[in-house]
SERO-4910 file (N, C-alpha, C, O; in steps of 0.05 Angstrom, whole numbers):
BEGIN
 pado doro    nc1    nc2    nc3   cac1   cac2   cac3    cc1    cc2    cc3    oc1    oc2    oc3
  Unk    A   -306   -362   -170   -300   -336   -181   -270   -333   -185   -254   -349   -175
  Unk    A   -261   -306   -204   -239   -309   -214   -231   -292   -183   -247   -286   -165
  Unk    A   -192   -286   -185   -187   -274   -168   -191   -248   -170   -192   -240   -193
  Unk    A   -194   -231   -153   -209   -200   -154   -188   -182   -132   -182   -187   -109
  Unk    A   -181   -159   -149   -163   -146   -119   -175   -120   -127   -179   -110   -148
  Unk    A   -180   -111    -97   -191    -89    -86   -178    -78    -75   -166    -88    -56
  Unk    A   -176    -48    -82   -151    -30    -68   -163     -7    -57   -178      8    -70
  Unk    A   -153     -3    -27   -167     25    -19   -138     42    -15   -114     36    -10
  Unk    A   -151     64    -19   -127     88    -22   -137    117    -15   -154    121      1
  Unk    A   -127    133    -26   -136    163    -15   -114    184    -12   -123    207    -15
  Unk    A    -90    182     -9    -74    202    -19    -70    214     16    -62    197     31
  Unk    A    -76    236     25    -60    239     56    -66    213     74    -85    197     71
  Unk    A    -44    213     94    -52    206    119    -68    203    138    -82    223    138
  Unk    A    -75    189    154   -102    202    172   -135    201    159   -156    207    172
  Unk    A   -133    191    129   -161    198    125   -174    183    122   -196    189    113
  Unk    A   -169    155    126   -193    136    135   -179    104    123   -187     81    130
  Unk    A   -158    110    106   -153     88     89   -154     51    105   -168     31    100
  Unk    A   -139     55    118   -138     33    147   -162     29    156   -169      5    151
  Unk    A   -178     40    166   -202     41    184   -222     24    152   -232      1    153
  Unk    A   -223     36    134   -236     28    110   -233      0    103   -252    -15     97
  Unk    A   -196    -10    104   -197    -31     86   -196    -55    110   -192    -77    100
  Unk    A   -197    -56    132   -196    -65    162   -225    -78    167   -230   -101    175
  Unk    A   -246    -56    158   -274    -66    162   -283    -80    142   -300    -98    144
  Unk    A   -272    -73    121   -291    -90     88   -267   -111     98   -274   -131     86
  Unk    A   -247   -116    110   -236   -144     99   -253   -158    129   -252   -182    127
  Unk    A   -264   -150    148   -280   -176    156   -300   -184    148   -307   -207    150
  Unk    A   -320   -156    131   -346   -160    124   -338   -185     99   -352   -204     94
  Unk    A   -317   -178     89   -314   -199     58   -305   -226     76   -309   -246     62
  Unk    A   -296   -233     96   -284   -250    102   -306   -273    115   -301   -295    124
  Unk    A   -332   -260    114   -357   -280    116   -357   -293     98   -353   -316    104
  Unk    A   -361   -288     72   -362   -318     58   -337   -319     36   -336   -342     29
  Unk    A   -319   -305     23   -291   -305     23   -269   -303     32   -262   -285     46
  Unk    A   -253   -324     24   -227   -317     22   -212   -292     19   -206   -283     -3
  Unk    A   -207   -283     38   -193   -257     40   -166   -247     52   -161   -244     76
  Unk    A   -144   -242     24   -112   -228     39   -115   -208     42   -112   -196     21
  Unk    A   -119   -192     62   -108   -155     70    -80   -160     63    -65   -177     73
  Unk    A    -74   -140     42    -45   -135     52    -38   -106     59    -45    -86     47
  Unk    A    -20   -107     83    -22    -82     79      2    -74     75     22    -84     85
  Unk    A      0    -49     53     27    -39     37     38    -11     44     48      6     29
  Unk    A     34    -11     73     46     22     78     72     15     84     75     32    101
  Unk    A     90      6     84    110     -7     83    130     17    113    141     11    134
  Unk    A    128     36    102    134     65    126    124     71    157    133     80    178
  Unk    A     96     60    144     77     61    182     53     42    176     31     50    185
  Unk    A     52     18    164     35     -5    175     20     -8    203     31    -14    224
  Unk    A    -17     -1    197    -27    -10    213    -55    -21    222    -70    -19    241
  Unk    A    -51    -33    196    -76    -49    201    -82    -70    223   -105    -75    231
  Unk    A    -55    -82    234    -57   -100    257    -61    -84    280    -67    -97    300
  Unk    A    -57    -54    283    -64    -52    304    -95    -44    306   -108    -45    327
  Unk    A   -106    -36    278   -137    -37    283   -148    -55    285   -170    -52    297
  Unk    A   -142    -83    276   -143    -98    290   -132   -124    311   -131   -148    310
  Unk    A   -127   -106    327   -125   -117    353    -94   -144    356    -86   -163    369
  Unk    A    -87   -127    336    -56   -161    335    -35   -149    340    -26   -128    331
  Unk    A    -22   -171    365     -8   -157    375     22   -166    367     43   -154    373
  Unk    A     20   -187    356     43   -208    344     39   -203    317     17   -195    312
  Unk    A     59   -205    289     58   -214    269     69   -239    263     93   -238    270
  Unk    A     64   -255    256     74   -281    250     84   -286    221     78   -273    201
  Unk    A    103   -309    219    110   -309    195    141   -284    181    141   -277    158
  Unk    A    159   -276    199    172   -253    191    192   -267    153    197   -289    144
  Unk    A    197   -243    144    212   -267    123    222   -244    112    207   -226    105
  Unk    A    257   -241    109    267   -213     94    257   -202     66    243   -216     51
  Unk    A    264   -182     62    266   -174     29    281   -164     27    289   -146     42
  Unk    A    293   -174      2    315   -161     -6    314   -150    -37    298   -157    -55
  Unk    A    337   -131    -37    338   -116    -66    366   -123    -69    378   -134    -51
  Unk    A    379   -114    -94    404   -128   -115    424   -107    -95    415    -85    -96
  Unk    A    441   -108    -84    464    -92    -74    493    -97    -91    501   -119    -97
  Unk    A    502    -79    -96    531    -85   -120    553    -88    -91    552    -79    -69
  Unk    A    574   -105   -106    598   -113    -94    607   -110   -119    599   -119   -140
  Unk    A    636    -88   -109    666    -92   -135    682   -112   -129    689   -120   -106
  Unk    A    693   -123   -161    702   -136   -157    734   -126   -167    745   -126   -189
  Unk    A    741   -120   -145    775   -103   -151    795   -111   -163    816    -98   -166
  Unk    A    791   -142   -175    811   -148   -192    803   -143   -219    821   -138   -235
  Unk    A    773   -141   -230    766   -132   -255    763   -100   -249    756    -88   -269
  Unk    A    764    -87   -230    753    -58   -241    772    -46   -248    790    -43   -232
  Unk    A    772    -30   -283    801    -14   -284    786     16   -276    790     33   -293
  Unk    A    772     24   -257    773     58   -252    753     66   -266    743     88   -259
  Unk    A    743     57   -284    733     72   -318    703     92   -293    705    117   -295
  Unk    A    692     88   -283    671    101   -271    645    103   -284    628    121   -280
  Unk    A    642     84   -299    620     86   -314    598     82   -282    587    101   -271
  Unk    A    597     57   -273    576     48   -255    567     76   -237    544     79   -230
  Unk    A    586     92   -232    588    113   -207    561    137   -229    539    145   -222
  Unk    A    573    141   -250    558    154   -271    535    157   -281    525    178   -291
  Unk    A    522    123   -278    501    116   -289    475    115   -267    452    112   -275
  Unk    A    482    118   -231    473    109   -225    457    134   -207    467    143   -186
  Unk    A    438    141   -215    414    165   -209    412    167   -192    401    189   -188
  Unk    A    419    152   -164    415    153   -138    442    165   -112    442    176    -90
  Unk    A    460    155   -130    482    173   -121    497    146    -91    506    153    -69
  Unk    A    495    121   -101    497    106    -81    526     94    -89    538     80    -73
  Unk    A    537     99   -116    566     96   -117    583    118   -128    581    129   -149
  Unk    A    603    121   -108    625    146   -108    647    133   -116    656    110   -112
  Unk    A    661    160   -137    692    146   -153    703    176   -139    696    200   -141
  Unk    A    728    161   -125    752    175   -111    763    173   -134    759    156   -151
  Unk    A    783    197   -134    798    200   -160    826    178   -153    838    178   -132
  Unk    A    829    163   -174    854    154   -174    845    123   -158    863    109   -151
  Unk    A    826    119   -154    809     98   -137    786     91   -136    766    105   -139
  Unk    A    786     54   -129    759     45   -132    739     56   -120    742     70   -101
  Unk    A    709     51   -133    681     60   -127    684     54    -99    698     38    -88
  Unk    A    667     72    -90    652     59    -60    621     65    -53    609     85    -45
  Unk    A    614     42    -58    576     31    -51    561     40    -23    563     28     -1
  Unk    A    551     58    -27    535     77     -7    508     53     -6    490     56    -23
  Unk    A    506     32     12    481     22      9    457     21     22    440      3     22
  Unk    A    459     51     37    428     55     43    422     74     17    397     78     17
  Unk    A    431     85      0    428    100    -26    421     77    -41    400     81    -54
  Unk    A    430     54    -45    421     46    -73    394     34    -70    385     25    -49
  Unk    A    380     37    -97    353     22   -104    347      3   -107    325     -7   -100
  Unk    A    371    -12   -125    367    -39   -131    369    -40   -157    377    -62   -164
  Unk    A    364    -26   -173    363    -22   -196    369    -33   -219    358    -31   -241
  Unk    A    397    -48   -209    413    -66   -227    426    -47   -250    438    -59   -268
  Unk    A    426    -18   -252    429    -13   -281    466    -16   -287    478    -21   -307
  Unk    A    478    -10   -251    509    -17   -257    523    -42   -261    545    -47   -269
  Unk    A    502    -58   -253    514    -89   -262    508    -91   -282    522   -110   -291
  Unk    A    490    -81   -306    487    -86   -326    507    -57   -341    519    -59   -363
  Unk    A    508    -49   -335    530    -26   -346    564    -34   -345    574    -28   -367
  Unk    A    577    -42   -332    600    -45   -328    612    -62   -350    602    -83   -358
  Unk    A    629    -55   -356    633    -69   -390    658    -93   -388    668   -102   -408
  Unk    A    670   -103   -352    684   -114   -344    678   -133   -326    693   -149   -315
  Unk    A    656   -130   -324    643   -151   -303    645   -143   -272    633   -156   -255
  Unk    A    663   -121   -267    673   -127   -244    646   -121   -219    650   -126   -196
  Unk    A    618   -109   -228    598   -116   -213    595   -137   -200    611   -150   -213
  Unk    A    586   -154   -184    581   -167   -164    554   -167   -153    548   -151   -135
  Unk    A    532   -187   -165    502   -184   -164    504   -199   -113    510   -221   -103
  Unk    A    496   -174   -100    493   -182    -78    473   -179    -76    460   -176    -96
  Unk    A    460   -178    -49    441   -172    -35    436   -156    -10    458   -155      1
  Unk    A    421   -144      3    416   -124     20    383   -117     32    365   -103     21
  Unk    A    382   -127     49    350   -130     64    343    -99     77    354    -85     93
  Unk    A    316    -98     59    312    -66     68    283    -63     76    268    -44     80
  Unk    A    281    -90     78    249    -90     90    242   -119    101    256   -138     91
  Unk    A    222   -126    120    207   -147    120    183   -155    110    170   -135    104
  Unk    A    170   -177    107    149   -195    103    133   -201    136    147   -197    156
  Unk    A    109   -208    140     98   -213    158     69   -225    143     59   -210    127
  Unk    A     52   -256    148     40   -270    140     19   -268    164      6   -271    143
  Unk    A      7   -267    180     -8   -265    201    -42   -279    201    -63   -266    197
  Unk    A    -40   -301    205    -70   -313    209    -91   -294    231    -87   -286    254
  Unk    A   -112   -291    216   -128   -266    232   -151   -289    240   -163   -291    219
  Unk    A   -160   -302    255   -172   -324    275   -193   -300    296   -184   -298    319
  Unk    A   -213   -287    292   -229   -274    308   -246   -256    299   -246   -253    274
  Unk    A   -265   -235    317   -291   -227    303   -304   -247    279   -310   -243    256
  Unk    A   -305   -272    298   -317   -297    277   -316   -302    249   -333   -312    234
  Unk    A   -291   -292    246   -284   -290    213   -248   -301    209   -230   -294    225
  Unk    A   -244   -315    190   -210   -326    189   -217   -307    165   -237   -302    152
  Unk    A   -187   -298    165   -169   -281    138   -140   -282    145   -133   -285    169
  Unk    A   -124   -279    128    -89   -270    128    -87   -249    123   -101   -239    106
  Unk    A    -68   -235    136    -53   -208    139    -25   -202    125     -4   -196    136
  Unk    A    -28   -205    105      2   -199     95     11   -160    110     -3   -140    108
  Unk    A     36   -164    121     45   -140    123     69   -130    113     82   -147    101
  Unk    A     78   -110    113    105   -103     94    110    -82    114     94    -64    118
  Unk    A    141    -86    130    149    -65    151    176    -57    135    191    -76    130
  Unk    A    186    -29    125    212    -26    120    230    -19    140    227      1    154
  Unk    A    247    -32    141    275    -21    162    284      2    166    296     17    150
  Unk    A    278      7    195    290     34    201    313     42    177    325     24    164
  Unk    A    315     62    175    326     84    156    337     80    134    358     90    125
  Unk    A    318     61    123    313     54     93    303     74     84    289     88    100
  Unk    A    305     82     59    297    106     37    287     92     13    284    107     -7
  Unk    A    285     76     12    275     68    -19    251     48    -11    254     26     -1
  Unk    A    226     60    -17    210     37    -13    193     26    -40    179      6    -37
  Unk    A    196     38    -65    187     24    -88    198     -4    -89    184    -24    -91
  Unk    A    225     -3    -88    232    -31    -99    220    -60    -76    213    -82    -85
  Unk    A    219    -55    -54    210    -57    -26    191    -63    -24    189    -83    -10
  Unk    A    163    -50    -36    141    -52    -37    131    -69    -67    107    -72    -71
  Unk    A    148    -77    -84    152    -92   -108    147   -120   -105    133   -135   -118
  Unk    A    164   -124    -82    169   -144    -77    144   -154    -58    139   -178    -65
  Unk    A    133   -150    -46    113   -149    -29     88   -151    -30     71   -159    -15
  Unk    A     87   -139    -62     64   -137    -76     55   -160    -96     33   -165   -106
  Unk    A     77   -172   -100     81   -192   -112     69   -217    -98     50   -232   -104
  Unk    A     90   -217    -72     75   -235    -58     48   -243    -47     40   -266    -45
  Unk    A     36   -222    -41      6   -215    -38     -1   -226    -60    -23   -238    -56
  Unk    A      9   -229    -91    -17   -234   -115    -11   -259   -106    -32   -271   -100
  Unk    A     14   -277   -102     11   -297   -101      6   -321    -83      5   -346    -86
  Unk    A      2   -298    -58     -4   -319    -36    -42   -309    -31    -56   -315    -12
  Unk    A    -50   -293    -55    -88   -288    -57    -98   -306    -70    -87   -315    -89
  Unk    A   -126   -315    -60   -131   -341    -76   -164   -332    -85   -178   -343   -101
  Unk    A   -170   -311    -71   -207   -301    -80   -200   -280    -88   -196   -273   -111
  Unk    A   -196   -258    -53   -200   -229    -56   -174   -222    -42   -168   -230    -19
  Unk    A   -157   -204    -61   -143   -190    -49   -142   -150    -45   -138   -130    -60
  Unk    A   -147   -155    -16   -158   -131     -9   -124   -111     -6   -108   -118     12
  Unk    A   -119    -96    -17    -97    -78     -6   -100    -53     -5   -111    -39    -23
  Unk    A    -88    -44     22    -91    -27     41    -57     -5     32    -36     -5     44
  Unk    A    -65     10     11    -36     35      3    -31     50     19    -50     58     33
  Unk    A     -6     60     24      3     78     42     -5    108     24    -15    111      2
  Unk    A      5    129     46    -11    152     37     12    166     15     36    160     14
  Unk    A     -2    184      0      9    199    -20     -6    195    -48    -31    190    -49
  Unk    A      8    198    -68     -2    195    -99     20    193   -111     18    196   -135
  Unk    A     51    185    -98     69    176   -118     77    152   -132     59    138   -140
  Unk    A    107    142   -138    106    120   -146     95     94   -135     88     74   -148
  Unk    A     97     97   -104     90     80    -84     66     67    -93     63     43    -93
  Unk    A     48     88   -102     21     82    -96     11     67   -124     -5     49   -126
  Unk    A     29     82   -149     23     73   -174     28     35   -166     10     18   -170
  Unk    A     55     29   -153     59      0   -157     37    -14   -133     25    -35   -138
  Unk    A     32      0   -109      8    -15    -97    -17    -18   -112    -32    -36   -104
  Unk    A    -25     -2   -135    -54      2   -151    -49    -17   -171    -72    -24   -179
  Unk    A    -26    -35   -187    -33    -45   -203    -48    -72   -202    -49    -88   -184
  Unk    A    -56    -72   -223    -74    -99   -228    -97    -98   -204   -103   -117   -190
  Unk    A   -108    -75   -204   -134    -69   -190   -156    -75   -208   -153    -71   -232
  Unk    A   -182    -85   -199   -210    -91   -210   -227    -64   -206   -245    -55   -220
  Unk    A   -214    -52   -177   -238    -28   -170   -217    -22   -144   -211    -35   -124
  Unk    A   -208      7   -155   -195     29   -138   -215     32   -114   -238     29   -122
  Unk    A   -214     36    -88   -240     55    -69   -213     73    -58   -192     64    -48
  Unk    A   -224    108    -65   -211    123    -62   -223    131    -33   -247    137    -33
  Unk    A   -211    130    -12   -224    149     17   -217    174     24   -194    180     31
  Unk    A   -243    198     24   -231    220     23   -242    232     49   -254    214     61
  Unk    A   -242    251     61   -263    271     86   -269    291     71   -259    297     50
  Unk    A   -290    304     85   -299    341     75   -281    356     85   -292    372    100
  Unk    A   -258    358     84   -229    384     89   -216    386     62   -209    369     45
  Unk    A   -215    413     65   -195    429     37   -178    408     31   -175    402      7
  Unk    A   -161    391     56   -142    373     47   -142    353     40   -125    341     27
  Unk    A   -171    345     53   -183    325     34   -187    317      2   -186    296    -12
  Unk    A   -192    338      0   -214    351    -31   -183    353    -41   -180    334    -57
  Unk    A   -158    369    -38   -131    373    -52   -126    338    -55   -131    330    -78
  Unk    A   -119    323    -42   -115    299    -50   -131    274    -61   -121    254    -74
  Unk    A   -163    280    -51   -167    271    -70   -171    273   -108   -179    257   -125
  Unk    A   -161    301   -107   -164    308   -130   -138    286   -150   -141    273   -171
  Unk    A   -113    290   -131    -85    275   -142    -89    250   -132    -69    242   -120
  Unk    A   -101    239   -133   -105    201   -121   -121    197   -149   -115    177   -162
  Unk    A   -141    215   -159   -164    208   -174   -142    216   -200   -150    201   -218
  Unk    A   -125    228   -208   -107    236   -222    -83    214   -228    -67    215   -246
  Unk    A    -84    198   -212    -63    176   -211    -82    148   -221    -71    131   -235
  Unk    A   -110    146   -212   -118    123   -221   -133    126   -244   -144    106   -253
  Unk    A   -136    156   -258   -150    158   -280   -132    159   -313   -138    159   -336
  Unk    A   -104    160   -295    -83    158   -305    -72    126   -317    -59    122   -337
  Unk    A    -81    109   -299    -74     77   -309    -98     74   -314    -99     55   -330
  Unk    A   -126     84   -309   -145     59   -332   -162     44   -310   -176     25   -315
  Unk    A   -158     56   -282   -181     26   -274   -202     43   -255   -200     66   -247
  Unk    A   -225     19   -249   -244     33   -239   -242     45   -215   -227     36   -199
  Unk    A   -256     65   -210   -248     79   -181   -285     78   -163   -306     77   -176
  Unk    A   -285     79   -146   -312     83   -122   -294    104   -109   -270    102   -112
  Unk    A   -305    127    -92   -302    148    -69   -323    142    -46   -347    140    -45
  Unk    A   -306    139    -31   -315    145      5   -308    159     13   -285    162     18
  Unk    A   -334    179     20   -333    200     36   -326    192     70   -342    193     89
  Unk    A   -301    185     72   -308    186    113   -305    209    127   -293    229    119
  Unk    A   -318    206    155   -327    236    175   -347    242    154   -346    267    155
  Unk    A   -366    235    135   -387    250    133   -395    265    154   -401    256    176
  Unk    A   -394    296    146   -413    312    169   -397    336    174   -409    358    176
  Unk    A   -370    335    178   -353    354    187   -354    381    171   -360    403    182
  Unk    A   -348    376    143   -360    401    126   -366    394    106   -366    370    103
  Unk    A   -373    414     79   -386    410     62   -368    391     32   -344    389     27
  Unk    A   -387    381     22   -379    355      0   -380    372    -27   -365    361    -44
  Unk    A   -390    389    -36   -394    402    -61   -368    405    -84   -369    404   -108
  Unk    A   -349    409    -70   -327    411    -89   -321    382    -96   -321    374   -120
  Unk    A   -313    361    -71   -313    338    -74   -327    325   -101   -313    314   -118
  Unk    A   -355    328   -105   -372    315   -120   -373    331   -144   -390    328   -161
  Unk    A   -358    344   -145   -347    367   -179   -324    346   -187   -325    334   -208
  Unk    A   -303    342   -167   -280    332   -169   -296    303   -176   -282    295   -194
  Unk    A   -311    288   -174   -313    264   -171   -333    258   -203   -336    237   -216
  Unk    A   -342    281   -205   -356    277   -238   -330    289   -248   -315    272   -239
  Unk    A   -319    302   -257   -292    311   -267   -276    285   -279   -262    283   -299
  Unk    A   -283    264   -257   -259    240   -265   -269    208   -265   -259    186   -264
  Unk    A   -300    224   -269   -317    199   -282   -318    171   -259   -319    147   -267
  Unk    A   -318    179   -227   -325    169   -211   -348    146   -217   -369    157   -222
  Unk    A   -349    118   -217   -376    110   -217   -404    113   -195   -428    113   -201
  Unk    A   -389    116   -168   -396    107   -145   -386    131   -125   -365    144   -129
  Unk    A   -405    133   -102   -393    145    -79   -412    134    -60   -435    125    -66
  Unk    A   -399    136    -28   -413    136     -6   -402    149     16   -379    158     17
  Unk    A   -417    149     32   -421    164     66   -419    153     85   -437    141     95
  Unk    A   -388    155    100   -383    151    123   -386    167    145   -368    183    151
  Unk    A   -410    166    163   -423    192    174   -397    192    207   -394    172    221
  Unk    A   -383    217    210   -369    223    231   -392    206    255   -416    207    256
  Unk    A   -370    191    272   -386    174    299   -363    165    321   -341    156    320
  Unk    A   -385    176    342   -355    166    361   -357    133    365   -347    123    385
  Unk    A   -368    118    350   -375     91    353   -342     82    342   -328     64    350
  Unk    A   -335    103    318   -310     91    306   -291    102    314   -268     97    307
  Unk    A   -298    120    332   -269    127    348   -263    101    367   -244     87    363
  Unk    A   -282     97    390   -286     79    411   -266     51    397   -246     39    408
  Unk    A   -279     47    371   -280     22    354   -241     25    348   -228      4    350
  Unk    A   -231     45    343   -204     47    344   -187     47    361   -163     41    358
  Unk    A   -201     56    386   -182     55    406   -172     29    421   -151     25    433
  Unk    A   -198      6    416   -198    -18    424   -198    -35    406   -211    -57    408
  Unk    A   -184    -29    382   -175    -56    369   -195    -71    358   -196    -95    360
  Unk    A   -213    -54    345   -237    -74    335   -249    -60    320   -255    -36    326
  Unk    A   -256    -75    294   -278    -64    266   -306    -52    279   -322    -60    297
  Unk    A   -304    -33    265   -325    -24    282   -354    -31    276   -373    -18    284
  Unk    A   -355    -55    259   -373    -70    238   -376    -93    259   -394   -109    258
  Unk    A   -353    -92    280   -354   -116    303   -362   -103    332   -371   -113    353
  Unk    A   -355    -78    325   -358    -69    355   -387    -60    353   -394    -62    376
  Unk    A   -403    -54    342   -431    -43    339   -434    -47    311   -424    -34    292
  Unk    A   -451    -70    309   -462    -73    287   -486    -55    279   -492    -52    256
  Unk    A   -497    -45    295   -524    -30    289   -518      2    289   -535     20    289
  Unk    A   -498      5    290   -479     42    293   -485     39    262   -483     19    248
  Unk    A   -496     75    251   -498     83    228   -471     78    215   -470     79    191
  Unk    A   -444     71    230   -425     79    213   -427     38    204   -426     28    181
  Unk    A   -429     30    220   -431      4    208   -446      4    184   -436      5    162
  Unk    A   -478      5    190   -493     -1    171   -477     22    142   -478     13    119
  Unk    A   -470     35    145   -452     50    123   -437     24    112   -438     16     89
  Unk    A   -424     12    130   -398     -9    111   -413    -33    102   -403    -46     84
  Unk    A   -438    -41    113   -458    -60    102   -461    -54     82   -453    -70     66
  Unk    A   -472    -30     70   -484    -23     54   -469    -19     20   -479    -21     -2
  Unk    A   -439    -12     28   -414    -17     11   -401    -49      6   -386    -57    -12
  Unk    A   -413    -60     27   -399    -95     17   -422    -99      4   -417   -101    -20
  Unk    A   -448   -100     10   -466   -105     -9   -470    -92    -29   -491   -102    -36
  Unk    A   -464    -70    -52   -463    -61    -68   -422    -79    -81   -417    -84   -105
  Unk    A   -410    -82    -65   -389   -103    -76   -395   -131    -90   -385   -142   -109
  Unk    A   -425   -140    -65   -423   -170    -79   -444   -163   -102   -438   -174   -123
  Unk    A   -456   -155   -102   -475   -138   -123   -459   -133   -149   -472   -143   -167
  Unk    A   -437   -122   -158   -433   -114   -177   -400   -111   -183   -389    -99   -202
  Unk    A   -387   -126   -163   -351   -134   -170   -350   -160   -170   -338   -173   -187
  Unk    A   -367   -175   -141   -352   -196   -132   -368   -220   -149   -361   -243   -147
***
């Protein structure tokens, strides 16, 4: 089979995204090849659902950081001007000075400066983590993406990261988006086969999933909805919202304390009780996967 990437998402925090892409990557990891990566790059934690207490493999990332070069710069301030982030300041009468937890990476002042006196550096604003997953009788790799304390820029960050994931996937690459519906999420969604949006029955649910389903109906690719905590309250608006945006697919993750238990101890809960309704729920979604993606 060709390579296939599967992306779960959902727009807030807290609403199932991890717990979702944690369990389908062991159920897929029976008879595929399977990379989780996970791209919350802010609060990564798929290793702690499952149960890892090491990441292995650390490896920097870096983005383009400008160095002046003070014998070409005559003052002109173009770079300070051009650069949207506000990471280079022109003192009057004096050279720029490079704010580099502000900059993005962007390159647009090295390519702007009409003297060369830019200086293509570097600046690590995040890590890599490669993690062999060896248990619940299943091998898979864990790509993770941690950004550095009081880093602010995680597009370019998560660019990089994402990249790596296509090229270190060799079947299925499963990735696991951090929460929201901004740019973040646009660069974790590309080159998706099949979006799975995870939503709950809360008002705040139903608000974001509306803007997740808005973001992927926006690029063009297929989307599935999971309902998780089925049970808590009612789905009706949900399933307006979900014909609204030409949903193919939905399913029911029925509220269980099997998946609380299953979280607190570090284990899929597809491993910790296979015969728990919430399992047979995630059976029932890998097999409708090999059925009609994989």
């Amino acid at each position: 089979m060709s390579k296939i990437q599967l992306s779960v998402t959902g727009g807030k925090g807290g609403t199932g995204k991890s717990f979702v892409a944690t369990n389908l990557a062991v159920l897929l990891a029976e008879k595929h090849d399977v990379l989780l990566a996970d791209l919350d790059l802010e609060a990564p934690n798929d290793h702690v659902l499952l149960g890892i207490d090491n990441l292995g493999n650390k490896e920097d990332i870096r983005i383009f950081l400008p160095f002046i070069d003070y014998k070409k710069c005559t003052l002109c301030g173009i770079c300070a001007k051009i650069c949207d982030t506000g990471a280079i300041f022109m003192p009057p009468k004096n050279p720029p000075i490079v704010f580099p937890r502000l900059c993005s990476g962007c390159k647009a002042c090295y390519y702007a400066c009409p003297y060369g006196a830019i200086i293509e550096g570097g600046h690590v604003i995040a890590h890599s983590y490669l993690t062999i997953i060896k248990k619940f009788n299943v091998m898979f790799r864990l790509l993770t993406g941690i950004l550095r304390p009081g880093e602010e820029h995680v597009p370019p960050g998560l660019a990089i990261i994402k990249r790596k994931a296509r090229e270190l996937a060799k079947e299925i690459l499963l990735i696991d988006t951090g929460a929201g519906a901004g740019s973040s999420i646009s660069i974790a969604l590309q080159y998706s086969d099949l979006v799975i949006a995870v939503t709950e029955p809360t008002p705040l649910g139903l608000h974001d999933l509306k803007s997740i389903l808005e973001v992927v109906n926006g690029l063009g690719y297929r989307v599935w909805v999971i309902i998780n905590r089925y049970g808590l309250g009612p789905i009706d608006d949900h399933l307006k919202i979900m014909k609204m945006y030409g949903v193919e697919k939905y399913f029911k993750i029925p509220y269980s304390m099997d998946a609380v238990e299953s979280y607190i101890r570090g284990i899929p809960v597809v491993v910790y009780n296979r015969d728990s309704i919430v399992s047979k729920s995630f059976y029932n979604i890998y097999q409708v996967l090999e059925d009609e993606i994989l």
